[in-house]
C-alpha positions in Angstrom: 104.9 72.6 107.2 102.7 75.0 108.6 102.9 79.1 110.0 102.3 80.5 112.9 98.7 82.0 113.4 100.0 85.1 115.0 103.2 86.2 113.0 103.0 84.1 109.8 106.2 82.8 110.5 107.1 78.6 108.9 106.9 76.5 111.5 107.3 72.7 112.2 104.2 70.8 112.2 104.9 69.6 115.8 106.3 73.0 117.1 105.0 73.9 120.7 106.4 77.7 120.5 107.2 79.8 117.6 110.3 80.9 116.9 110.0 84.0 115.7 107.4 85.1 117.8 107.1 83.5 121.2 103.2 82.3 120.7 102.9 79.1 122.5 101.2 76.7 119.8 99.5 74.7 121.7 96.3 76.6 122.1 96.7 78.4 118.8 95.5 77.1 115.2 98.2 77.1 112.9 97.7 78.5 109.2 98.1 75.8 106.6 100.2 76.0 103.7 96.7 76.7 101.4 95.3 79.9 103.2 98.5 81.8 102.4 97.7 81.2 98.9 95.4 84.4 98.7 94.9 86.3 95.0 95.7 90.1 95.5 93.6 90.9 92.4 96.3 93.6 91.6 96.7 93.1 87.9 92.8 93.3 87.1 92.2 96.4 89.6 95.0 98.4 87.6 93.3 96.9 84.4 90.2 98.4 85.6 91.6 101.4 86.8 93.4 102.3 83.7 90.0 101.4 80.9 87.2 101.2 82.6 86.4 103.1 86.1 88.8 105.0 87.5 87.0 105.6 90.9 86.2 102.2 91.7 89.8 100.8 90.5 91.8 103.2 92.8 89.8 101.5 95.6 90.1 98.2 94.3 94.2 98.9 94.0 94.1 99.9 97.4 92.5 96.6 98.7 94.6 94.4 96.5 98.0 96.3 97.5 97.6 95.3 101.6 96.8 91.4 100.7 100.4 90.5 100.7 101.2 92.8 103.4 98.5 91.2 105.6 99.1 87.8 104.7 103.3 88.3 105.8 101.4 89.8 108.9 99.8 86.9 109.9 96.3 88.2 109.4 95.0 85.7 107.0 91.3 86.6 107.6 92.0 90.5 106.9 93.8 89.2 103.7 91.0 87.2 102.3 88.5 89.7 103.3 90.6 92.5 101.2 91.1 90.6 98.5 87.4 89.9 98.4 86.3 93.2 98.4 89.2 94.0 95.7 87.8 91.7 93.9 84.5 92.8 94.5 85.6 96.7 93.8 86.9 95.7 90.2 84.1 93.5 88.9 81.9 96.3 90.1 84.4 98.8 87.9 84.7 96.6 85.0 80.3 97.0 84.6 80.3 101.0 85.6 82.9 101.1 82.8 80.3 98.8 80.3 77.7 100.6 81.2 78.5 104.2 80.5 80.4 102.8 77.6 76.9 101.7 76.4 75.2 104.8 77.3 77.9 106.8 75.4 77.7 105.0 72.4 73.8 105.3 72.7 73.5 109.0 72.9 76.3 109.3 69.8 74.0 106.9 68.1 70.6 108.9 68.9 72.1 112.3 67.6 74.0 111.0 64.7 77.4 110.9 65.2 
């Protein structure tokens, strides 16, 4: 099976029009069954949000919570590209939230508890 580039809709393989939409399949691509498969991140960017960096995990919820909305869209590309950078936004939460975690334990260190 495969969707339809403009509406994410299943289609037949050998569809000339979409049914749901009207775009003539001829001169589109269709979407593949594997491209729809696209990680929203969710789970880590609340995990992040919640013990490590609160800034950078309310972006990287934000990203991660229009994947699945973009994907039913049709827009593959703007899927991937927000799951990247909500991806992107956690990792770089996850080592903010190391780091002053270091620097904190440091300074309680240096002055003696």
């Amino acid at each position: 099976m495969a969707f339809c580039s403009k509406c994410g809709k299943e289609i037949s393989a050998n569809a000339s029009f979409c049914d749901s939409c009207g775009t003539d399949l001829k001169n589109e691509t269709q979407v593949s069954t594997n491209t729809r498969n696209v990680e929203n991140h969710l789970t880590k960017a609340i995990l992040v949000t919640v013990f490590c960096c609160l800034p950078f995990g309310i972006v990287s919820i934000v990203n991660a919570s229009s994947v699945n909305g973009k994907i039913q869209a049709g827009d593959i590309d703007g899927a991937i590209e927000a799951s990247k950078k909500a991806d992107q936004w956690a990792n770089w939460g996850i080592f903010a939230g190391l780091g002053f975690g270091i620097i904190y334990f440091l300074i309680i260190v240096a002055t003696g508890f």
